[in-house]
Structures are given as C-alpha cells and as structure tokens.
C-alpha positions as CSV (number, residue, x, y, z in Angstrom):
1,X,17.3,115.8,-48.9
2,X,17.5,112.1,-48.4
3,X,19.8,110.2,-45.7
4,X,23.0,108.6,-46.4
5,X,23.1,104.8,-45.8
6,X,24.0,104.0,-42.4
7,X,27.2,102.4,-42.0
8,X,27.9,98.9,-40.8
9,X,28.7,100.0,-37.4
10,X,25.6,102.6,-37.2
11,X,22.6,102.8,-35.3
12,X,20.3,99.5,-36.4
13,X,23.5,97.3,-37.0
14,X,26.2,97.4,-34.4
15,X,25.4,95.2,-31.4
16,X,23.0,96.3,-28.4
17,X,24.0,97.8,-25.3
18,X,25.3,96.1,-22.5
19,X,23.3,93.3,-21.0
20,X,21.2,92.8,-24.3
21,X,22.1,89.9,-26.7
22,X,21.8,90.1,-30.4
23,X,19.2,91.7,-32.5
24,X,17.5,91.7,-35.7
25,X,16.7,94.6,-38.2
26,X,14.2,95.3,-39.8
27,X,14.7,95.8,-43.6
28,X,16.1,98.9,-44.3
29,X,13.1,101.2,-45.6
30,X,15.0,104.7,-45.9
31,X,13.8,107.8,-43.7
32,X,10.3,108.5,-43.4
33,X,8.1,110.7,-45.3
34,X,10.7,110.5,-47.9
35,X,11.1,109.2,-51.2
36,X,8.4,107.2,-53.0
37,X,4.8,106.6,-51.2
38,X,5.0,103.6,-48.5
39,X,3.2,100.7,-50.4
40,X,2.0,97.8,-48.2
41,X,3.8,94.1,-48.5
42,X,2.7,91.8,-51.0
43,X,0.0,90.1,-49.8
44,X,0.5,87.2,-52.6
45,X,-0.2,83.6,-52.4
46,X,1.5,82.2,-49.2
47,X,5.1,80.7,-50.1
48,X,5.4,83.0,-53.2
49,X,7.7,86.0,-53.3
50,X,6.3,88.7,-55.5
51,X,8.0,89.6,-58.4
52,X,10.9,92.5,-58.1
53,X,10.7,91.6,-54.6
54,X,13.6,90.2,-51.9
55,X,12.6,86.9,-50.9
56,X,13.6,86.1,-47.1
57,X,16.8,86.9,-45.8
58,X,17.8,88.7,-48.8
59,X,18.4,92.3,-48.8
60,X,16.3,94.9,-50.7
61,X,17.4,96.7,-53.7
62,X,20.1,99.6,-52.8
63,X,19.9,97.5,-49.4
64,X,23.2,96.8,-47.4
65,X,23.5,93.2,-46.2
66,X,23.1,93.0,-42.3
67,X,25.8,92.5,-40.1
68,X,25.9,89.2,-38.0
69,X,23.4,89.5,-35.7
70,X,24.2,86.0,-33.7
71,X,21.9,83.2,-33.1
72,X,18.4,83.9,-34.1
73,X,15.3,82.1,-32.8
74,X,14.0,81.5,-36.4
75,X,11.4,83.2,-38.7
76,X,9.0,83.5,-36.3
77,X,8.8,86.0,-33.3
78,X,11.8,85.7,-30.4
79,X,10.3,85.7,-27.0
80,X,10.2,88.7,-24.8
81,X,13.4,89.9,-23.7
82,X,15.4,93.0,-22.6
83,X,16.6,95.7,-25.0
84,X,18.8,98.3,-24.4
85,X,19.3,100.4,-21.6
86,X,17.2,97.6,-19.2
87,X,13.8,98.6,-21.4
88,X,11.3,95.7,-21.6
89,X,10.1,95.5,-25.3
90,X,8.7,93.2,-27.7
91,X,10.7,90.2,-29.5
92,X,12.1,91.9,-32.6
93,X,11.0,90.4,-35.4
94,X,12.8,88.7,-38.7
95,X,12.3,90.1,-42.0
96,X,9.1,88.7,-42.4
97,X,6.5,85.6,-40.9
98,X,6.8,82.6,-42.2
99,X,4.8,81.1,-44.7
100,X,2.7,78.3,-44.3
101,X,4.5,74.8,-44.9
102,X,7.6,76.6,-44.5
103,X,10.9,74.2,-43.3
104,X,10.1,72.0,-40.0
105,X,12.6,72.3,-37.5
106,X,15.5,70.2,-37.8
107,X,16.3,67.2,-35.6
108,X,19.2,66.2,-33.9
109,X,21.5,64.2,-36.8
110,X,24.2,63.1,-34.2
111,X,21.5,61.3,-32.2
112,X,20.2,59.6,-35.4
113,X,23.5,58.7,-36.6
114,X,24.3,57.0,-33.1
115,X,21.1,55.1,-33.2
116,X,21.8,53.9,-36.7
117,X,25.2,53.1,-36.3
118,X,24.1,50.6,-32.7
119,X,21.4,48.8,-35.2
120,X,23.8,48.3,-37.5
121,X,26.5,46.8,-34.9
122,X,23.7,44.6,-33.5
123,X,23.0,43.4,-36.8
124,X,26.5,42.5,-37.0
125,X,27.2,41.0,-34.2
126,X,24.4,38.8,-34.7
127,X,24.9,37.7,-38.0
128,X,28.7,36.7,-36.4
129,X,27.8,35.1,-33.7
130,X,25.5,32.8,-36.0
131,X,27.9,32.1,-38.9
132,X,30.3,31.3,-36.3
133,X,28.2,28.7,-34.4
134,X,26.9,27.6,-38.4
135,X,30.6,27.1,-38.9
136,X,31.1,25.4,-35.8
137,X,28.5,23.0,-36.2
138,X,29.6,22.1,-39.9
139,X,33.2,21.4,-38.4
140,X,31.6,19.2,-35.5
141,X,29.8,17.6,-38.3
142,X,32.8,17.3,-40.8
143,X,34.9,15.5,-37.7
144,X,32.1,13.4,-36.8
145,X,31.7,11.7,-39.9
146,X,35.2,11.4,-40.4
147,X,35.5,9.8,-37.1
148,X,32.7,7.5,-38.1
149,X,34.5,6.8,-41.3
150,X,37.3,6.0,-39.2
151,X,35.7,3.7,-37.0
152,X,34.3,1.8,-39.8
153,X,37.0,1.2,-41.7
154,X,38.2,0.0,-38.1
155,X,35.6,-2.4,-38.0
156,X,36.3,-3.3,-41.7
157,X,39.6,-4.7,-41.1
158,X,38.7,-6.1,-37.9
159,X,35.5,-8.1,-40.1
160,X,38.3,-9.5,-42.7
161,X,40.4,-10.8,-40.3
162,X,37.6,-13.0,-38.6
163,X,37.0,-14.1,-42.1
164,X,40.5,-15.2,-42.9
165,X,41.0,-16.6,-39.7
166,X,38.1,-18.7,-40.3
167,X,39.4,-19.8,-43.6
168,X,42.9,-20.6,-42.2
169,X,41.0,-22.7,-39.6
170,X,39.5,-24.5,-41.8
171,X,42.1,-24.7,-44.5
172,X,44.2,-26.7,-40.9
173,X,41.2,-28.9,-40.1
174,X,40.6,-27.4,-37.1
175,X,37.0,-27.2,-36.1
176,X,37.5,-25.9,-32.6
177,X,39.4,-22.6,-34.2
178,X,36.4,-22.3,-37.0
179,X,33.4,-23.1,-34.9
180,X,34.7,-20.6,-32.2
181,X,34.1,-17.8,-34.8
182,X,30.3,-18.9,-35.6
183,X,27.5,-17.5,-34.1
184,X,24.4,-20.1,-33.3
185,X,26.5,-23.4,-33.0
186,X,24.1,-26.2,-31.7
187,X,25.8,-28.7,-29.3
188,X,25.0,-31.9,-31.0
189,X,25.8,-31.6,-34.5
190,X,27.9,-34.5,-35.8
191,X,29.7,-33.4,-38.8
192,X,31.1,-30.5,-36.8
193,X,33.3,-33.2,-34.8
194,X,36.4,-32.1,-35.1
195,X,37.1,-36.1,-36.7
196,X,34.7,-35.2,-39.3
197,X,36.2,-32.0,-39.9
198,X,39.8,-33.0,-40.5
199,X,38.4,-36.0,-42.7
200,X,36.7,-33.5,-44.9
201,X,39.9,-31.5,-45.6
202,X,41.6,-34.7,-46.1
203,X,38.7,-35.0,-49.0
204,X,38.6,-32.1,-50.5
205,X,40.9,-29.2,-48.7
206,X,40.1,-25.7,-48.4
207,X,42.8,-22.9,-49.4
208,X,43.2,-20.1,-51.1
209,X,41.0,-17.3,-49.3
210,X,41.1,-14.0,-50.6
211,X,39.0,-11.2,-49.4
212,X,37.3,-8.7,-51.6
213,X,35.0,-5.8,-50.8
214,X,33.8,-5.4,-47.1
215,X,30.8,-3.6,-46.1
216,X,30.2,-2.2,-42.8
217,X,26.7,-0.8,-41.6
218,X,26.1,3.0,-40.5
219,X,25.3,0.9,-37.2
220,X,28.5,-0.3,-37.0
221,X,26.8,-3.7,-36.1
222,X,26.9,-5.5,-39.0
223,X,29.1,-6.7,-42.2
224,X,29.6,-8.6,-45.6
225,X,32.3,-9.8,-46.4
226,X,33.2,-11.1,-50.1
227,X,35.8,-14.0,-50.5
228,X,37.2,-16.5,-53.2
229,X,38.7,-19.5,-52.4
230,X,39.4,-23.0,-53.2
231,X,37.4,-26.9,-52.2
232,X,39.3,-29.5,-53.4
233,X,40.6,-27.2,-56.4
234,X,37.6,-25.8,-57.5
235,X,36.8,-21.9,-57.2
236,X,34.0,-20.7,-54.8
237,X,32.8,-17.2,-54.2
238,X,30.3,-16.2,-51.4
239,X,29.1,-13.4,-49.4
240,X,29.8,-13.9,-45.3
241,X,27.4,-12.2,-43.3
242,X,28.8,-10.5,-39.7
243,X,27.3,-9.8,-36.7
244,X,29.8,-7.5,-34.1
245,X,30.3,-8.3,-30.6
246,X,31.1,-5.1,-29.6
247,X,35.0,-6.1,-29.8
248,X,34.8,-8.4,-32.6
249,X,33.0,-10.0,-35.4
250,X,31.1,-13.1,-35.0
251,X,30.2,-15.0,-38.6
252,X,26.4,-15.7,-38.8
253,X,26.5,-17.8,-42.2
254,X,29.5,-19.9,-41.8
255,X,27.8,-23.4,-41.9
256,X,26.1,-25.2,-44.8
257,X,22.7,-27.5,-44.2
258,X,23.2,-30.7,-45.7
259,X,20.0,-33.0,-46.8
260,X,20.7,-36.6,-47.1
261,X,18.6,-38.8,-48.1
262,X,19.3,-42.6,-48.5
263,X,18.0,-46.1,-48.8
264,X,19.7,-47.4,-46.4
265,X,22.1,-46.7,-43.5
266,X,23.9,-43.8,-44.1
267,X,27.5,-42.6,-42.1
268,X,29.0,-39.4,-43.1
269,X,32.9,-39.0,-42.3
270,X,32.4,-41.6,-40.1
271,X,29.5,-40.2,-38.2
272,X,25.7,-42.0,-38.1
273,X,23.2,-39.8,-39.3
274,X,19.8,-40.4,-40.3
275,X,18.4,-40.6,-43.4
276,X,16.0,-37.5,-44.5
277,X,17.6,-35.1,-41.7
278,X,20.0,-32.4,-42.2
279,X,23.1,-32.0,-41.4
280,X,25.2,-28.9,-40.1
281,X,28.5,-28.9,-41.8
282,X,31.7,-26.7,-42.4
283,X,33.0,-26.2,-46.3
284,X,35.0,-29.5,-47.4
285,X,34.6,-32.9,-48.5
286,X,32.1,-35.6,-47.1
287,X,32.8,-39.5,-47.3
288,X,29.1,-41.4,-47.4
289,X,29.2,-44.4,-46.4
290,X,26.7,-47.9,-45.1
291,X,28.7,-49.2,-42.5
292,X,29.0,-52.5,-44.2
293,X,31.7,-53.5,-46.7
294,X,28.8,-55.4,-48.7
295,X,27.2,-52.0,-50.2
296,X,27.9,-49.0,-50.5
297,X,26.1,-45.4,-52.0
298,X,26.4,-44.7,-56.2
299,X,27.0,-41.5,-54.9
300,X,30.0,-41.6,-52.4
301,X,31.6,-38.2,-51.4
302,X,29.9,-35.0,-51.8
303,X,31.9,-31.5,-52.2
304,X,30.5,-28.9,-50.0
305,X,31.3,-25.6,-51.6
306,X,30.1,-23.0,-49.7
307,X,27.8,-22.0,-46.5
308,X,24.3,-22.7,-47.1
309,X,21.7,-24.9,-48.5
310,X,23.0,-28.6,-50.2
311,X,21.8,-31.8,-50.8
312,X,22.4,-35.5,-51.0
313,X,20.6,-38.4,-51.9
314,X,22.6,-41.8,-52.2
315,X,21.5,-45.1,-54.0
316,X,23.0,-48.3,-52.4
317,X,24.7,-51.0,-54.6
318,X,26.6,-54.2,-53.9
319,X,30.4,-53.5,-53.6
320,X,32.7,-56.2,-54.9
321,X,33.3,-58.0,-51.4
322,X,28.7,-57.9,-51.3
323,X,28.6,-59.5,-55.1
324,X,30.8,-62.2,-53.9
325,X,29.2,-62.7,-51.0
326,X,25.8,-62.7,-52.5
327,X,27.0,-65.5,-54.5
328,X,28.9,-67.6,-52.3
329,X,25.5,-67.6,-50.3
330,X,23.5,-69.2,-53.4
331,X,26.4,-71.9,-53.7
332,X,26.1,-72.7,-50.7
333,X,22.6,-73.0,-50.8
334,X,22.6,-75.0,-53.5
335,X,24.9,-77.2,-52.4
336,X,22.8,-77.9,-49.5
337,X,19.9,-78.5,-52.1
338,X,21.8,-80.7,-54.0
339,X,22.7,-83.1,-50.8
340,X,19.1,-83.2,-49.9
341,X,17.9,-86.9,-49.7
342,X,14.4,-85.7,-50.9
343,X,12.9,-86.1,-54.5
344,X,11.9,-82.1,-53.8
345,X,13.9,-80.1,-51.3
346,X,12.4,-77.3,-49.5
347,X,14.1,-73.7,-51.1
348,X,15.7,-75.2,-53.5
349,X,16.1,-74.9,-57.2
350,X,15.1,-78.8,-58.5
351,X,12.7,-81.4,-57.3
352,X,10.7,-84.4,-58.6
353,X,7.8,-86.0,-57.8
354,X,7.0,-90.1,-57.3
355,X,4.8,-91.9,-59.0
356,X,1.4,-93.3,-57.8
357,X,3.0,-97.2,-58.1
358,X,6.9,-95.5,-57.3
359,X,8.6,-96.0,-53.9
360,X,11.7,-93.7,-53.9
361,X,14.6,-95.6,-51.6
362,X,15.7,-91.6,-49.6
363,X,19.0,-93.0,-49.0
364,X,19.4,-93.3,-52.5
365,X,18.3,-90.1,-54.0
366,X,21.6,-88.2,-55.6
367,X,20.9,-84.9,-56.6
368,X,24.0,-83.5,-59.1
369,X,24.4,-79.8,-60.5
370,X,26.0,-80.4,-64.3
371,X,27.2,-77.2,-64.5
372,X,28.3,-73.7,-62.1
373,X,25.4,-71.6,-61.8
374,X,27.1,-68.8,-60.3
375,X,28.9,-68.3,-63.5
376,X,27.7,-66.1,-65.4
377,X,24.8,-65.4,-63.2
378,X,23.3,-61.8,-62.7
379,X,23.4,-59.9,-60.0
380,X,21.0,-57.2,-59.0
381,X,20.7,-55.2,-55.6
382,X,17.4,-53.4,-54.2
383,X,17.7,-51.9,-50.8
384,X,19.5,-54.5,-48.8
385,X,18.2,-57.8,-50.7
386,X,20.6,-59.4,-53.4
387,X,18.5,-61.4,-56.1
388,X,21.0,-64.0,-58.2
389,X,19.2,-64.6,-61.7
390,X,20.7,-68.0,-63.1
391,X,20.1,-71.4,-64.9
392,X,20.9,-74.3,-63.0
393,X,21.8,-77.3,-64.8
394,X,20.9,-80.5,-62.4
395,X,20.4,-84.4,-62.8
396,X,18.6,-87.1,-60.3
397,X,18.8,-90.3,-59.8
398,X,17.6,-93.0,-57.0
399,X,16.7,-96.5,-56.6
400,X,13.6,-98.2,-55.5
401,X,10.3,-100.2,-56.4
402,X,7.8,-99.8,-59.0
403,X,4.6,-101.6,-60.3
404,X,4.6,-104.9,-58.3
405,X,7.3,-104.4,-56.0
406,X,10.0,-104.8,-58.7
407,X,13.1,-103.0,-58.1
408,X,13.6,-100.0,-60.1
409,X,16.1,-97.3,-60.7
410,X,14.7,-93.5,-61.0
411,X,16.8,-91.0,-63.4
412,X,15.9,-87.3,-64.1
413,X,17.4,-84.4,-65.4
414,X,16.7,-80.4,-65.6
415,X,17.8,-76.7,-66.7
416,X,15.6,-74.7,-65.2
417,X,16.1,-71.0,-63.9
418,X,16.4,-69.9,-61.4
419,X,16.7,-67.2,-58.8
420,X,18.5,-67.0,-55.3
421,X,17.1,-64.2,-52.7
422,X,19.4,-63.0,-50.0
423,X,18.0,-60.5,-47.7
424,X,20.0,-58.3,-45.2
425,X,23.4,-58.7,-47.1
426,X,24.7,-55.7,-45.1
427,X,23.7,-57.6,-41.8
428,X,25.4,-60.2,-39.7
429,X,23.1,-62.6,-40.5
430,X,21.3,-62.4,-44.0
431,X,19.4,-64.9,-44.8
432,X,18.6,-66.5,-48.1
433,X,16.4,-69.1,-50.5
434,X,15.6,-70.1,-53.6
435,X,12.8,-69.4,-55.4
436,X,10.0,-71.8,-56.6
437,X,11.2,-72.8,-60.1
C-alpha cells in the first residue's frame, strides 16, 4: 500500500535541525520499490526538457510545491556544509544540473546604475561649463562691439566738428583758426597769409557748410567727412579726409594747389608769386594782378572751389591808364621828331634827303604833322611792349642853295605809316621809337 504525501511540515520540508541552514529537496519520487519501475532522467539534448516532463524548478505531476527553503547557492552543487545533528555530508543538490549555456550570473545593477548616472553628470557639467563660457564670450563680444560702435560714433562727431569749425574759420577770414586744423602746413606759403586770406573772402566768401555722411575707420584713426557749402554763391560738394590725433581730428586735404602761369609779373591777393609755380591756398576768391596799373591779366580773379588741384594761366593786356600812356609816349616822340632840325631824324616817322647840288640851311628845316596820329590809331600789347599802328600825315620845308649857289626854298610833304614801339610799359622807365617808315 502506497504512502500518503508528506505534509508541508514533514520530514524533507520543514527546516533542518539546529545549527544547519536551509536545504533543498530532492523531487519527490514516492517510496521505494513501489509503484511504476524507476526510469532513468531524460538524457535529451542539453537545454531541452523532455516532453511530459517538469522543467527546473517546477514540481512533478501529483508533486507538492516545496516549501521555502531560503537562499540557495544556484543550480549547481552548494559547497560542503553541516547537516543535521553536527553530520558532515555532501552539498544537497537542486532539482537537477544545469545545462550548458544556462543564465550567467547576474551582476551588480546598483553599481552599474551609479557609474551611469556619474558619466552622465560629468557629461553635464561639461557641456555647462562650456555653454556658459560660449555665452560668456558672445556677451564680451556683443559689449565690445557696442563699445566700439560707441567710440566711433564718438569720434564721428568729434570729425564734424573739426570740419565745421574749419568752415566757420574760413567763412570769418581767419587763417590762423583754419590753418591750425591742417595737417602738413609748410612755413612759407604766401597765399595762406592771413592778408591774402581775408582778401579772398572779401572776393568770393565762403558760407553755408553743411555736413553729410561721416565715416570713421575700424582703426579709429581715420575719417571722411562729406560737406556742401557755398564760394561766392556757388554750390561745392567735397569729401575731407581726417587723420586723428589721438584727442582730435586733424584735416589732411584742406588746401588746394594752385598753378599759375603768366606772361608777365604775377601778384596774387597782393602777394608776389612766380610764374609756373604752385601755390597753396584755402577755398575763396583770388585777385591776379601785375603790379603795374599799365596792364593787367584777361583773366583777373579766379574762384577756388574746393581743396585740391586748380589752375590759372593769365594773358596780360594794356589797362586804360597803359593805352594812354602807350600813346602819350608816341606823341611825345613825335613831337620830338617833328622839332628835329634834320632833313631825316633818327626814330622818327618822316625824313628827306638833299640833293647832290642842294645845301639844306638846319636852322631852317620845319617839320609839321597835318594831322593827330594818335587818333584813331591801333593799339596792340604783346608781353610788356605796346606797338601804336598809325598814319602820320607830315609836311617839310627849309631854305637854302641849289645849282650855282642860288638861294632856294625846299617843300615836301608825306602820309606814310607808321608804327611807335614802346617796350617795358609796366616799368619805370620804358623806352620807345619809331619804326623805319
């Protein structure tokens, strides 16, 4: 007669004795000798339960489940240890060895989780600390070029107000006020006099300054300025050019290079200069001149616009006072022809010539001009000569002796043209003569 099953608490299931720990049973297998022949375990492939049959851990057919047995060492065999009542025996074994390629042991997920969780607070305390220095650097940046847009709009202003002040300098005739805001200004430049300077706004004035669009270098060292204004009523526009001083602006283009060229002695606003050089001069109005009251330029004032390049060349002509004088110097010289005791004077106009049997009486010779040249007579100017083109209408008449010794009386007459040459008529002392007629 076959065995009841043993009860939870039964031999096999309650806990050991005292002093042992925890043990494993053995599948239930029923009593021996009893019931159905023992067959060995299947000895299938490794890893595969046979069919009909409890896998691992599971119980048996008509099999109650085992009670808690307490921690177990695994599916393989627990190291030697006491059993009950202080006998040494073998580990007890599970319900079965473990396949091949059965689970590996499990690590330590608290360990892994720690590790994990310092990677990922490096990684994020790195990637703060570098957006924090990238936004740090883009604010330094941002304040820098604002500061640097600041300080050259600084600079800006500080460029216009050289410029107006240069204008308004100017604009009074004062050269001392516009020359101290020029870079480069030579020592011996004679239309920057300040006499020459208030004589060209007397000329032609400057006014009207207005500044437009200033440009400051990423330097900071340099600047354009653009300004309109007004010379002697007439619009100019130009570009100034800036150099800084470190506390200011200095003006590099301020001053225009005047070419004059003329025939003849040249003074400009009062001041000598020579012909073919040129001239450093301010925007404003320029008086040319000879010096003499005789002649004077076709070409008498020139306009200076703007800084720069400008030219000048002059052609002398008479004035008024030098076409009078030109002719009161051919009267004269005729008249001192025409009281010449000489049948042909020397520079003069009118002559005759004696016969080979003709003795001319000197004292008697009396030259007389009919008519007034110098009306009507033409007047033309080359550089510094005066050459009087006209007919002079003259008679002779003298006493004397002729064929034999007989007394005889000589007449003539003529209406020849003719033409006076003065030379230096600006001079002091021009001199002057009539040409062979």
């Amino acid at each position: 007669m076959s065995q009841p099953p043993q009860p939870p608490n039964g031999p096999g299931w309650g806990p050991s004795g005292p002093g042992q720990g925890p043990q494993q049973q053995p599948p239930w297998q029923g009593p021996p000798n009893q019931g159905p022949p023992h067959r060995p375990p299947y000895q299938g492939p490794p890893n595969q339960v046979p069919p009909n049959q409890p896998g691992p851990n599971q119980p048996g057919p008509n099999q109650p489940p085992p009670s808690y047995q307490g921690p177990q060492q695994g599916y393989g065999q627990q190291g030697h240890g006491q059993q009950g009542h202080g006998q040494q025996g073998h580990g007890q074994q599970g319900y079965g060895p473990m396949p091949p390629g059965g689970p590996a042991p499990k690590k330590s997920r608290k360990l892994l989780i720690g590790i994990a969780a310092g990677v990922v607070g490096l990684i994020v305390l790195i990637s703060g600390g570098v957006l924090i220095k990238g936004q740090l650097d883009r604010q330094a940046a941002e304040q820098a070029a604002a500061a640097h847009e600041a300080e050259k709009q600084r600079r800006a202003d500080g460029a216009t107000e050289t410029v107006e002040r240069y204008f308004a300098a100017l604009s009074d005739g004062n050269a001392a006020d516009a020359l101290g805001l020029l870079s480069n200004v030579p020592d011996d430049a004679p239309l920057l006099a300040d006499k020459a300077v208030k004589q060209s706004r007397d000329i032609a004035a400057v006014g009207g300054a207005e500044v437009g669009e200033v440009t400051v270098s990423d330097a900071l060292d340099s600047a354009q300025v653009d300004a309109t204004y007004t010379v002697g009523g007439d619009s100019q526009s130009y570009t100034f050019e800036l150099t800084s001083t470190g506390d200011g602006w200095m003006i590099d283009n301020g001053l225009a290079e005047l070419t004059l060229v003329s025939d003849g002695a040249l003074q400009v606003n009062g001041q000598a200069i020579e012909s073919g050089s040129a001239a450093l001069a301010l925007p404003g109005g320029y008086a040319m001149t000879t010096g003499s009251d005789r002649v004077q330029y076709t070409e008498r004032e020139i306009v200076v616009g703007k800084p720069g390049p400008a030219e000048w060349t002059g052609t002398m002509e008479l004035t008024d006072n030098g076409r009078k004088f030109a002719l009161d110097q051919a009267k004269r010289s005729l008249d001192k022809c025409a009281s010449a005791k000489e049948l042909a004077p020397e520079g003069c106009p009118f002559g005759i010539q004696a016969g080979t049997s003709q003795k001319v009486d000197s004292g008697s010779i009396d030259w007389n001009i009919k008519n007034d040249p110098m009306r009507g007579a033409k007047v033309e100017y080359s550089p510094d000569v005066a050459t009087i083109r006209t007919t002079v209408k003259w008679e002779f008449s003298a006493t004397g002796t002729c064929r034999g010794g007989a007394s005889c009386t000589f007449e003539s007459d003529g209406e020849p043209t003719a033409s006076f040459v003065l030379t230096g008529v600006s001079g002091g002392r021009p001199t002057g003569q009539w040409l062979p007629f």
